[in-house]
N, C-alpha and C positions, 0 to 999 in steps of 0.2 A: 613725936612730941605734940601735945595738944593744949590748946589754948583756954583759957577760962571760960571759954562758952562749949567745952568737950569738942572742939574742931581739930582736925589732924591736921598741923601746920606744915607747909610745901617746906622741904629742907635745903641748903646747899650747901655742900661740900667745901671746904677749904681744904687743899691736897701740896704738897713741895717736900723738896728736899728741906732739910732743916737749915734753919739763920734764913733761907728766906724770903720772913719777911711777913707769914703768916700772921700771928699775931697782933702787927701793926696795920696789918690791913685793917684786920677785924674792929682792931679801936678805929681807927679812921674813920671805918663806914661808919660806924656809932657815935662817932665823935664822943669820943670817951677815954682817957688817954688809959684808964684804971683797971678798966672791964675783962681783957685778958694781959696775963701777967709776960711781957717781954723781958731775952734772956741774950744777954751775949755770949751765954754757952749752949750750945748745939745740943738737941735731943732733950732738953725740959718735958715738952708735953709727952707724953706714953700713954693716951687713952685717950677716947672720945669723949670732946668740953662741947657741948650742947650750950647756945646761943640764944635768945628771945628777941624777936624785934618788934616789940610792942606788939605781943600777942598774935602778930600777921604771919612771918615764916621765923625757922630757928635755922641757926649756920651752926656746922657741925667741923669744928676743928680740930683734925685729923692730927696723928703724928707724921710728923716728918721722917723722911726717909735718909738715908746714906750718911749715917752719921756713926761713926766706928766705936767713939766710945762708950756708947750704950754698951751697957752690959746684953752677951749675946743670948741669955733667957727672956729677956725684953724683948730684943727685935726679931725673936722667933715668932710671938707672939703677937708681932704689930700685923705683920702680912695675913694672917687669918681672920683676924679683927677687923681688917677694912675690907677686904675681901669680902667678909658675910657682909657688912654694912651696904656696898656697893652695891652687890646680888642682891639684896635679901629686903632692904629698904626701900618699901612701894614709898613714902613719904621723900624719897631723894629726888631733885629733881633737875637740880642743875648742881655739875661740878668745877669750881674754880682751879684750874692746875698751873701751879704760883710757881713762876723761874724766874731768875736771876739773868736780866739781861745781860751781865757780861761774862756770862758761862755758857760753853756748848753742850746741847743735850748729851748725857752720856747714855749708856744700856739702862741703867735704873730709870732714867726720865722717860724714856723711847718707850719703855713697859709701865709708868704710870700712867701716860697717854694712851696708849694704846686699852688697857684694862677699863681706862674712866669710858672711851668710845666705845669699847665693847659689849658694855652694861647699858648701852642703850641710852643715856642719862642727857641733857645738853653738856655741854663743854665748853668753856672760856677759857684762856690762855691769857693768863696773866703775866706780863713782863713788868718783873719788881725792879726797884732800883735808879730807874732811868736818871735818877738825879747824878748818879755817879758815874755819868759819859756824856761827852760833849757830842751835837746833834750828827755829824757825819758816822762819828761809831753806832751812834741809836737806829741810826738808819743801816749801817752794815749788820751790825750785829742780829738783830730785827729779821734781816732776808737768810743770816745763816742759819739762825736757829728753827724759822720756819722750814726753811731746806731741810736741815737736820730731823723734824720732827715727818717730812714728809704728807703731809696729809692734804688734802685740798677743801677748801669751804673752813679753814680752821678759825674760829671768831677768836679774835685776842686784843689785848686793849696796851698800851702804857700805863703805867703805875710809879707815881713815887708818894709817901705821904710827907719827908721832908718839905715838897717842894709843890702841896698838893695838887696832883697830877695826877687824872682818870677818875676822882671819885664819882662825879658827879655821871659821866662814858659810861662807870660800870656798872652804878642803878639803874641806868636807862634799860643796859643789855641785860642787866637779870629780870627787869618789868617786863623786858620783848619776853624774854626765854619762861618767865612762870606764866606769863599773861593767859595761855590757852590749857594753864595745868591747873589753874588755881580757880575754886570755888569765887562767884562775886562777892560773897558776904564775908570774905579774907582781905579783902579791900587792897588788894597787892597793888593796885594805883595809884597808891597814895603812897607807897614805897621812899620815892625819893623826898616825901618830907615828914618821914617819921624816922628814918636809921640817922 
């Protein structure tokens, strides 16, 4: 995606199971409640929604995975679509991969983590929800799912936007993480007071 001066803007992924939580991330960062359409039913998005933020990077929001009722010609079609996106998108530069902190990874999570680390990309872990557990579960739940996912050096933040919590954590970490990808005249330092 490129900007109105023909610049190719740094992109970042937003990747999860479906509900969540995608969506509300994206308005949050934006502080926009409008900007993508949230669904209390599972599997809404089926294609890559391309993002602006103020002409500096665009977030690329992903369909959601493991969600049954999609019809199953759709969800044939989502694994190769993000698949090329991931491989194939020099402009990708960091991936957000959005869990439900009061859920344990299952095989589909274990393999969207693994796939997003593979591609070489940065990788944030996002624990959505936090609002919906009292601090001793946030804290256990937190050490299982890290367990679960296995990995070490893995960056992950809290997240809730009822209760907002991590917005401010999680521009910081996408400034760390584009800071050494991103052209100066993208002005990605300004990040946290333009989304």
């Amino acid at each position: 995606m490129r900007n109105s001066r023909g610049h190719v803007m740094p992109e970042i992924a937003v990747a999860g199971r479906s509900n969540v939580g995608k969506s509300s991330l994206l308005n949050d960062l934006f502080q926009s409640k409008g900007l993508v359409k949230t669904s209390s039913t599972p599997g809404k998005t089926q294609m890559l929604n391309f993002f602006s933020a103020d002409g500096r990077l665009s977030f690329a929001d992903l369909p959601g995975y493991g969600y049954a009722n999609v019809p199953l010609a759709v969800r044939q079609k989502w694994g190769p679509m993000v698949t090329d996106y991931f491989e194939k998108r020099d402009s990708l530069k960091v991936i957000l991969c959005l869990f439900d902190i009061r859920r344990i990874p299952n095989e589909e999570d274990l393999q969207m983590l693994e796939w997003a680390v593979h591609c070489q990309k940065a990788v944030i872990l996002v624990l959505t929800k936090v609002d919906k557990v009292g601090q001793g579960e946030k804290i256990k739940n937190t050490r299982d799912i890290l367990n679960a996912f296995g990995m070490a050096n893995l960056h992950y933040i809290h997240y809730s936007t009822t209760k907002n919590v991590g917005r401010k954590e999680l521009i910081h970490m996408l400034c760390d993480a584009l800071s050494d990808e991103t052209d100066p005249e993208t002005g990605i330092d300004q990040l946290d007071s333009n989304i």
